[in-house]
VEXDREN-2710 file (C-alpha; in Angstrom, 1 decimal):
% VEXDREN-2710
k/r/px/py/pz
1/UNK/0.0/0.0/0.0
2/UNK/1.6/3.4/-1.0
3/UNK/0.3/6.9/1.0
4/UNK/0.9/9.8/-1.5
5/UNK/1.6/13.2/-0.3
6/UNK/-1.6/14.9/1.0
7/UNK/-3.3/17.6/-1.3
8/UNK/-5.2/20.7/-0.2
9/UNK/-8.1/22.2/-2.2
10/UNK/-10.4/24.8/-1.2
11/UNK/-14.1/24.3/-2.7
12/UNK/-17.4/25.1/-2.0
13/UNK/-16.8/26.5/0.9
14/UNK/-14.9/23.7/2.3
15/UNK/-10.9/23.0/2.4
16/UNK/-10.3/19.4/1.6
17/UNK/-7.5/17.5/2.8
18/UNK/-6.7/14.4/0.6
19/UNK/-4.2/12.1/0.2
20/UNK/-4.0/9.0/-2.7
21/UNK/-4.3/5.4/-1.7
22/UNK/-3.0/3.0/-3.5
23/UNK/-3.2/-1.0/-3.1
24/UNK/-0.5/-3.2/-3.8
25/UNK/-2.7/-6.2/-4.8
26/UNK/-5.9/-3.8/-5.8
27/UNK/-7.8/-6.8/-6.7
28/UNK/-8.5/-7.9/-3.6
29/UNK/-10.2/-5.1/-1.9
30/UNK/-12.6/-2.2/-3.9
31/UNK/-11.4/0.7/-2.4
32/UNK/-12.0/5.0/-3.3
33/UNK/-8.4/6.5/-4.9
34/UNK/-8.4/9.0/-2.4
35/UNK/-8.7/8.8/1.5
36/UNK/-10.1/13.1/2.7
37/UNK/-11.1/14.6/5.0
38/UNK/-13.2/18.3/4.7
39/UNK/-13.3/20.7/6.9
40/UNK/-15.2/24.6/6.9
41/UNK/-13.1/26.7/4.6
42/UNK/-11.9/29.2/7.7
43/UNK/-10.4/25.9/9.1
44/UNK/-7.8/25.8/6.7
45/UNK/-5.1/28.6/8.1
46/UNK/-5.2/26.3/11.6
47/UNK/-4.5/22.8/9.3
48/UNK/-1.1/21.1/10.4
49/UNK/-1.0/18.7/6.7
50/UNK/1.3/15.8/7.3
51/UNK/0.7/11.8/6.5
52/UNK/0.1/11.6/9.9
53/UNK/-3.7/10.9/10.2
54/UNK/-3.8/9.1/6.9
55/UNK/-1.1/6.8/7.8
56/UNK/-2.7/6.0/10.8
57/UNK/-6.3/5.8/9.2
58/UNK/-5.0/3.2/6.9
59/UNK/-3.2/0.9/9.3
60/UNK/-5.2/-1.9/10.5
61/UNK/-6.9/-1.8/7.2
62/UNK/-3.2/-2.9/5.6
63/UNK/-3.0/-4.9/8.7
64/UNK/-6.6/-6.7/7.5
65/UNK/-5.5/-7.2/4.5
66/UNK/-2.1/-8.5/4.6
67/UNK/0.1/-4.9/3.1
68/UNK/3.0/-3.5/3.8
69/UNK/2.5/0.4/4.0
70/UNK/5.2/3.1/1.7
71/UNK/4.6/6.4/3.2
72/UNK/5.2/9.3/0.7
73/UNK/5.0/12.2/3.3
74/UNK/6.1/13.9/6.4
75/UNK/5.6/11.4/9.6
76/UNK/6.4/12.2/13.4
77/UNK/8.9/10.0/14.9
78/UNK/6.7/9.9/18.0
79/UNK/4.1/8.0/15.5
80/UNK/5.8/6.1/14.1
81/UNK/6.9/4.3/17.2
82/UNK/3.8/4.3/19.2
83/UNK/1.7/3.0/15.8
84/UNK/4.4/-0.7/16.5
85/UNK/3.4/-0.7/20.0
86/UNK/-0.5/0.3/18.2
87/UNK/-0.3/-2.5/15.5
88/UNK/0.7/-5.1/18.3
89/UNK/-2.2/-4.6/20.5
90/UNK/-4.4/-5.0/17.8
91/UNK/-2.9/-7.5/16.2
92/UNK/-3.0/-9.8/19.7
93/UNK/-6.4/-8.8/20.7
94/UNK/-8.4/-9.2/17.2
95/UNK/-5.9/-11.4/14.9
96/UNK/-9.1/-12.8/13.0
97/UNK/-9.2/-8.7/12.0
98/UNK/-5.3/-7.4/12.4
99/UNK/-4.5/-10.4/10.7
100/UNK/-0.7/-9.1/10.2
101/UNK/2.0/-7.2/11.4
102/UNK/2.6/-4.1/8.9
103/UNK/6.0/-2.8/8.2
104/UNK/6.0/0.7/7.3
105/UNK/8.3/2.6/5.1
106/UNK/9.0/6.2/5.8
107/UNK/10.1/8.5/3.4
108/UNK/10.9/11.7/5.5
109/UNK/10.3/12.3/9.0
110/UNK/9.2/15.9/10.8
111/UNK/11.1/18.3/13.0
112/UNK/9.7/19.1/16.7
113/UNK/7.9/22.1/16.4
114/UNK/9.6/24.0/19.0
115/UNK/7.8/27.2/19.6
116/UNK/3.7/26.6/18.8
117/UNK/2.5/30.1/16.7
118/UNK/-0.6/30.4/19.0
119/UNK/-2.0/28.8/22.2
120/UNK/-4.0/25.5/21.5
121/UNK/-6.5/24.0/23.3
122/UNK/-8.1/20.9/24.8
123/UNK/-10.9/19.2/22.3
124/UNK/-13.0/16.2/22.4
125/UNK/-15.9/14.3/20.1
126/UNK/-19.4/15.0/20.6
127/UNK/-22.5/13.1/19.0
128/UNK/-25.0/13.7/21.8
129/UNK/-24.4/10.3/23.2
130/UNK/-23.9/9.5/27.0
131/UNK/-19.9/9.0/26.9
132/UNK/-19.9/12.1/24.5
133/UNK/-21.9/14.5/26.8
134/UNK/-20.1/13.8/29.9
135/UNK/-16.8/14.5/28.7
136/UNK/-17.7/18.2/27.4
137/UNK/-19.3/19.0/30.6
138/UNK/-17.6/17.1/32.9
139/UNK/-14.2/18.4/31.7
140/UNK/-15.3/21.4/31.6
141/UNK/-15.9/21.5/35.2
142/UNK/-12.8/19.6/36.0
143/UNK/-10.9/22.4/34.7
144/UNK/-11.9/25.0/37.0
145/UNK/-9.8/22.8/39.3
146/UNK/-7.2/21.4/37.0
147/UNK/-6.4/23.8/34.0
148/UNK/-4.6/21.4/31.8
149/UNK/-8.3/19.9/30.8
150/UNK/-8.6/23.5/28.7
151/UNK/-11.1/21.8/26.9
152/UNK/-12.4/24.9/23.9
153/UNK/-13.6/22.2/21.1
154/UNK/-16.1/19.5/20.2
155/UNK/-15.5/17.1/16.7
156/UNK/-18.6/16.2/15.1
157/UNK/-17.6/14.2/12.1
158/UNK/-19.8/13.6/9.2
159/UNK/-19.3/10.2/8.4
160/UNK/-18.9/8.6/11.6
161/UNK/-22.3/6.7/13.2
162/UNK/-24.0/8.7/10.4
163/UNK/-24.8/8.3/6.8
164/UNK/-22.2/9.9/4.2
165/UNK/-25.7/10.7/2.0
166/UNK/-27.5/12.8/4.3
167/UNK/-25.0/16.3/4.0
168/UNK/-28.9/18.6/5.1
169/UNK/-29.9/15.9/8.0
170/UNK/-26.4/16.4/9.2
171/UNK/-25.8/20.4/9.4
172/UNK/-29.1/20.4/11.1
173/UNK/-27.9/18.0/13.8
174/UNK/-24.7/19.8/14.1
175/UNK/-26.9/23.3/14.8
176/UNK/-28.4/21.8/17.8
177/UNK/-25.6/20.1/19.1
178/UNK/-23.6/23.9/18.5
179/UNK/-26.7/25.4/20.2
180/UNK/-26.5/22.8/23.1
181/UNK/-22.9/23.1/23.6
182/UNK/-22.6/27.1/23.6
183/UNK/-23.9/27.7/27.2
184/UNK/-20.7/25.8/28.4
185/UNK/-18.4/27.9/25.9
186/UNK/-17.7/24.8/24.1
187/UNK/-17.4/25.6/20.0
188/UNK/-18.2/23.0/17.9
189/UNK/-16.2/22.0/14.8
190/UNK/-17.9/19.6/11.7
191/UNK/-15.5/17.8/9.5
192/UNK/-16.5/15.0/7.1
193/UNK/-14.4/12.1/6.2
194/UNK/-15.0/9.1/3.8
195/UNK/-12.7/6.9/5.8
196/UNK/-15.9/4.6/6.5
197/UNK/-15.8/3.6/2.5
198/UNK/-12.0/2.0/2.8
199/UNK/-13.5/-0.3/6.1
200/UNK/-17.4/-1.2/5.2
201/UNK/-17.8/-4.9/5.0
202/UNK/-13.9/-5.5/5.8
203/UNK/-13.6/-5.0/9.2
204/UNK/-16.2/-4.3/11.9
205/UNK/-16.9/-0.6/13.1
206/UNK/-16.2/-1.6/16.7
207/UNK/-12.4/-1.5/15.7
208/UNK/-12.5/1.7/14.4
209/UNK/-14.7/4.4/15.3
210/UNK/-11.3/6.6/17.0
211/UNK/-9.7/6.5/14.0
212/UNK/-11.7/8.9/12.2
213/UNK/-11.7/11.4/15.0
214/UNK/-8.3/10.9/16.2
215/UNK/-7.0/11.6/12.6
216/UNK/-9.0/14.7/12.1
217/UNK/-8.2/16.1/15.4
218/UNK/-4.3/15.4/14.2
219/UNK/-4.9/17.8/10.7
220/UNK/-6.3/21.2/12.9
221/UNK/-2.7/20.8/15.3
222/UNK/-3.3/25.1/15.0
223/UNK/-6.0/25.1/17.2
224/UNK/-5.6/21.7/19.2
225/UNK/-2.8/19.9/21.0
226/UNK/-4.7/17.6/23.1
227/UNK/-7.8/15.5/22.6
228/UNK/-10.1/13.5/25.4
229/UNK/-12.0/10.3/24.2
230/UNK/-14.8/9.8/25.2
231/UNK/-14.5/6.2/27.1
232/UNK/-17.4/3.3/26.8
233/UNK/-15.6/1.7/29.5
234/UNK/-13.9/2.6/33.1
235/UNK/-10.7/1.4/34.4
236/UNK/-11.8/-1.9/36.7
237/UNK/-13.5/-3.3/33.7
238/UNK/-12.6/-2.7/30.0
239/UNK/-11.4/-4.0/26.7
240/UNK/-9.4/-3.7/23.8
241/UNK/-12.1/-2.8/21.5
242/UNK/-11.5/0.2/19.4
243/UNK/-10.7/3.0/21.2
244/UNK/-9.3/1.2/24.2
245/UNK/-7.0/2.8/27.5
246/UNK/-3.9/0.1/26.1
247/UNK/-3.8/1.6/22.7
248/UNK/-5.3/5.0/22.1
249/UNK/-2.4/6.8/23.6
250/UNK/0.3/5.8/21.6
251/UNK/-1.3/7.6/18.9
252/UNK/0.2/10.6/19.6
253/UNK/2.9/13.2/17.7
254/UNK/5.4/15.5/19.3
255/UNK/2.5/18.5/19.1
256/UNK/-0.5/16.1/20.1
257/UNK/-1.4/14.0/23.0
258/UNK/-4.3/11.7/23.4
259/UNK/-6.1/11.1/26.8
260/UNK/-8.7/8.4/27.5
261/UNK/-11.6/9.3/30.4
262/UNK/-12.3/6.2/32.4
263/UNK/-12.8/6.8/36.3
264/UNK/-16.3/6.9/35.6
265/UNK/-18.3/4.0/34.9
266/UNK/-21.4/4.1/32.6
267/UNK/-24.3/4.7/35.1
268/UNK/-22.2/7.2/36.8
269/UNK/-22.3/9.1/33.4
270/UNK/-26.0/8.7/33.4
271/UNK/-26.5/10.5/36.9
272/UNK/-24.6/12.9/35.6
273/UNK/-26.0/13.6/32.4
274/UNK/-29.4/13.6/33.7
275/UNK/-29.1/16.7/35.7
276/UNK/-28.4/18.6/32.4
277/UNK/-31.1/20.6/31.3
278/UNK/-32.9/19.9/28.1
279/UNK/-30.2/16.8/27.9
280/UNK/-33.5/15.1/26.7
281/UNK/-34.0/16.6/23.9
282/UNK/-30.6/16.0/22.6
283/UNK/-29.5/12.7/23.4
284/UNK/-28.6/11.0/20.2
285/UNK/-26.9/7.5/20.3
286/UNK/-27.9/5.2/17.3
287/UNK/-26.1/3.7/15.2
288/UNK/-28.7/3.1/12.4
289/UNK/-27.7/4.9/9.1
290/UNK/-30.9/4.9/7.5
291/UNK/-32.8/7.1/10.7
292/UNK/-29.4/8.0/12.7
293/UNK/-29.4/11.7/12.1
294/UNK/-33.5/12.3/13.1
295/UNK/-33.7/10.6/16.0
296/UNK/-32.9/6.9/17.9
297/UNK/-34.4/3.5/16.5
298/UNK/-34.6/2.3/20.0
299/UNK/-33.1/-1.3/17.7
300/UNK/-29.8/-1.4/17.2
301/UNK/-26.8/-2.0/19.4
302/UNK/-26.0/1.4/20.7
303/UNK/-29.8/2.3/21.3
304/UNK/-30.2/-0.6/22.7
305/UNK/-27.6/-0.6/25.7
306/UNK/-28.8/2.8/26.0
307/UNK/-32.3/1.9/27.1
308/UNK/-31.9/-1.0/29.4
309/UNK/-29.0/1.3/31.0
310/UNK/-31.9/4.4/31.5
311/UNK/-34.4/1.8/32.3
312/UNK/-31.9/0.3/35.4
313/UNK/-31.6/3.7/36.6
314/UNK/-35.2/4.9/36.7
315/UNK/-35.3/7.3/34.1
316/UNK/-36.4/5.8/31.0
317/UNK/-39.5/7.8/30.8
318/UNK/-37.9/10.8/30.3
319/UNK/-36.4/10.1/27.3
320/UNK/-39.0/10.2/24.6
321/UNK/-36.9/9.6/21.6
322/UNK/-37.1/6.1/22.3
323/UNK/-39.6/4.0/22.3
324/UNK/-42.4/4.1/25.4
325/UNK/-43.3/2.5/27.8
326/UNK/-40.0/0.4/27.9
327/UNK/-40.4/-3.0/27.5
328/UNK/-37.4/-5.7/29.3
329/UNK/-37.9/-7.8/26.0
330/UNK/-35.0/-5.1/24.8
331/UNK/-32.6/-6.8/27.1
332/UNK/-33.1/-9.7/25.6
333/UNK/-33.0/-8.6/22.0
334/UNK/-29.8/-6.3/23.2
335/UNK/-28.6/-9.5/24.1
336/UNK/-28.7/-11.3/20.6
337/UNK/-27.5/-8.4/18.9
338/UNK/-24.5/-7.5/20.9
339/UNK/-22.7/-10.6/19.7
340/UNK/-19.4/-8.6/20.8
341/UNK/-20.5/-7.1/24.6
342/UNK/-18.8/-9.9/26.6
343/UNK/-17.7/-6.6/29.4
344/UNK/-20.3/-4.4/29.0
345/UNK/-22.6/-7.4/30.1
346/UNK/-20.9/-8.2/33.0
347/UNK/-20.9/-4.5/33.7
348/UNK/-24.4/-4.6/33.4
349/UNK/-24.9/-7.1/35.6
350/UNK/-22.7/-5.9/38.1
351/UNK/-24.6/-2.3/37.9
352/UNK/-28.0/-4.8/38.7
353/UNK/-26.7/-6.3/41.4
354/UNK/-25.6/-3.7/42.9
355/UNK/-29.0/-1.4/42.9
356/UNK/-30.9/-4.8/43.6
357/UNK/-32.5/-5.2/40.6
358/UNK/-32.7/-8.9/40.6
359/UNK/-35.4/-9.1/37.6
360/UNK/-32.9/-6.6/35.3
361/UNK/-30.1/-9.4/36.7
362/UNK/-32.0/-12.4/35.4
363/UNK/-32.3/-10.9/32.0
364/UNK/-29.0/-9.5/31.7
365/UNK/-27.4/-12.7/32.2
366/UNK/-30.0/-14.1/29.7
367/UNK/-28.8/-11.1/27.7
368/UNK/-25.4/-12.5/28.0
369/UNK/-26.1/-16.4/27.2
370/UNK/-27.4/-15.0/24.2
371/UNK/-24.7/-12.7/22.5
372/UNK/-22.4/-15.7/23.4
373/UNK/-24.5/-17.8/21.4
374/UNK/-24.7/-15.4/19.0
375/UNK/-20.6/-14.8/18.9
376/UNK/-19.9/-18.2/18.5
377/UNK/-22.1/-18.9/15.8
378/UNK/-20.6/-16.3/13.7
379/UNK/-17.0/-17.4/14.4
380/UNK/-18.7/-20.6/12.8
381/UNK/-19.9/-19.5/10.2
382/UNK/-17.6/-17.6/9.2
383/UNK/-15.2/-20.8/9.6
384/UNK/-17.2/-23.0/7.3
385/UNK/-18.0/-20.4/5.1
386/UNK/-15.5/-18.8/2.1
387/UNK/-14.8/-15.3/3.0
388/UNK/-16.3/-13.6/-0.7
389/UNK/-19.4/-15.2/0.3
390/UNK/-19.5/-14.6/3.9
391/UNK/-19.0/-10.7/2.3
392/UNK/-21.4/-10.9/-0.2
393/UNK/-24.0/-11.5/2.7
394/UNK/-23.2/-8.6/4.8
395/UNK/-23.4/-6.5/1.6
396/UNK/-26.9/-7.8/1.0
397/UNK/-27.7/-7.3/4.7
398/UNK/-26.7/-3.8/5.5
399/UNK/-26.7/-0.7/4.2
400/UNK/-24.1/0.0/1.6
401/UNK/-22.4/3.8/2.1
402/UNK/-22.6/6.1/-0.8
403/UNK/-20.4/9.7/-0.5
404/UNK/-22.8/12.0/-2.8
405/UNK/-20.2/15.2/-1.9
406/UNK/-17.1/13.1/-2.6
407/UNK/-14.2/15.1/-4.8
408/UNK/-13.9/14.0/-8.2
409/UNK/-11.7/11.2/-8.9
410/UNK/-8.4/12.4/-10.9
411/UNK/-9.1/11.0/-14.6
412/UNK/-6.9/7.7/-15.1
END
């Protein structure tokens, strides 16, 4: 796999930063010529343009599909050694996925920028989920105590737990969430991304959904040296899913750290959350493309662990973007669907026991028994099954991305 030397073109109204992909073996993956990402067009004097986020956006992918990587660009030394340390936590925890150990060939590396040309600040993601919500506010407090947090920024990424095709449904999401976020002098920044097209149907999104906002964060270095994800996990019980407290830090550069939150677990969070006004009318969390930018399913994975989470805590009712009254048939079906959730059930069931709610207990280790069943039949299948067709099956299954605002592909 060869990463060419990043582009920048202003259009539209938008500065695009792009940089050619190119397969060794291009038969064996379909994949766009050109990985971008887009920012608003008065982004572009804070852009810091390097191969560092597209060399780190295309590494388990090469890892998945068994390339080397020849970087074309300017790379941090700091990456480059924390991505081996990256690649081998990955490649441990998931080797069905990070099948192989990538070597990388660098072309030029960068100079420590010694004397920054303006102050940066602290940023994190926000999608109006739980984890999201309570690291803008929550930091935001903290830093009144500990001013490092300096947290001025929130990512909302166009492209990432939303569809690609759906440019008006996002802008309008992005107002309220800008709206919602102001009070606590918090600005929020859109970027859009098609990294989602070189992954769909190759590697599941649980792997990946840092990526995309860890590699945009990277590109606007003017405004941001530090960035706080958002954790799904805290520190007694966790896993190397994605965006995990082993891994996410050594993706960092000389000018840019990366902090995971995790002394909180997940109900904690919702206490939390709860108290913020009008939180209801902005909590967002699905995952379904085809609604996931007008409101929550209340059916897929991430509404799902949502609800019985609200539900356990009392305050389900509240919520009315899901649907009412709740019903403890979602445990179950959260259960079957969360073939992956082998921790965030026994969190569950831990956060049951503990506020003695012995019926949510049964179900959750129901819930449990079922995504095990669930995993295991996959790894089966998957087994006895060639991989095209095992592909072919997902493709038919799930909604297929399309990138209606994607730059035009050079002419071959």
């Amino acid at each position: 796999m060869i990463i060419n030397e990043p582009e920048i073109e202003y259009k539209n109204g938008e500065v695009i930063v792009s940089a050619g992909i190119e397969l060794d073996n291009p038969s064996i993956w379909e994949m766009p010529q050109k990985l971008y990402f887009a920012f608003p067009e008065e982004c572009g004097k804070v852009l810091n343009v390097d191969c560092n986020p597209f060399l780190y956006s295309m590494l388990i992918p090469a890892m998945r599909l068994g390339e080397n990587i020849r970087v074309l660009g300017t790379v941090s030394p700091r990456l480059t050694f924390g991505l081996q340390e990256y690649q081998a936590i990955f490649h441990q925890a998931h080797s069905q996925w990070a099948r192989h150990m990538v070597e990388i060939e660098y072309s030029r590396f960068s100079e420590r920028e010694l004397s920054p040309p303006q102050k940066r600040f602290g940023a994190t993601s926000f999608s109006g989920g739980i984890d999201s919500t309570f690291s803008c506010f929550f930091l935001k407090e903290e830093q009144q105590l500990i001013p490092y947090a300096d947290l001025k920024y929130a990512l909302f990424i166009h492209g990432v737990d939303n569809p690609l095709n759906d440019p008006i449904g996002f802008m309008k999401l992005a107002e309220s969430f800008r709206n919602f976020l102001k009070p606590q002098q918090v600005e929020l920044i859109t970027a859009r991304t098609n990294f989602i097209l070189f992954t769909q149907f190759l590697l599941p999104w649980t792997l990946l959904p840092q990526v995309p906002l860890l590699s945009t964060a990277m590109l606007l270095r003017g405004l941001i040296d530090r960035f706080f994800i958002p954790s799904t996990y805290s520190y007694n019980r966790f896993t190397v899913a994605g965006s995990s407290f082993l891994s996410d830090h050594w993706v960092a550069t000389e000018e840019f750290a990366v902090f995971q939150l995790g002394r909180h677990d997940f109900l904690q969070k919702l206490s939390y959350v709860n108290q913020i006004p009008e939180y209801e009318n902005v909590l967002r969390v699905c995952s379904n493309k085809k609604i996931s930018l007008d409101g929550n399913c209340g059916h897929c994975i991430k509404c799902l662990r949502t609800m019985v989470y609200l539900a356990l805590q009392g305050n389900y009712s509240k919520y009315k973007s899901f649907p009412q009254p709740f019903s403890r048939l979602y445990i179950l079906e959260w259960g079957w669907k969360y073939h992956t959730g082998r921790v965030t059930f026994i969190n569950f069931i831990h956060a049951a026991w503990q506020k003695k709610k012995y019926d949510f207990l049964l179900l959750g280790m129901a819930a449990y028994t079922l995504s095990q069943i669930n995993h295991h039949l996959r790894r089966f299948l998957r087994f006895v099954v060639p991989e095209k067709i095992f592909v072919r099956w997902k493709q038919r299954l799930f909604v297929s991305e399309e990138d209606i605002l994607a730059p035009p592909s050079p002419a071959s």
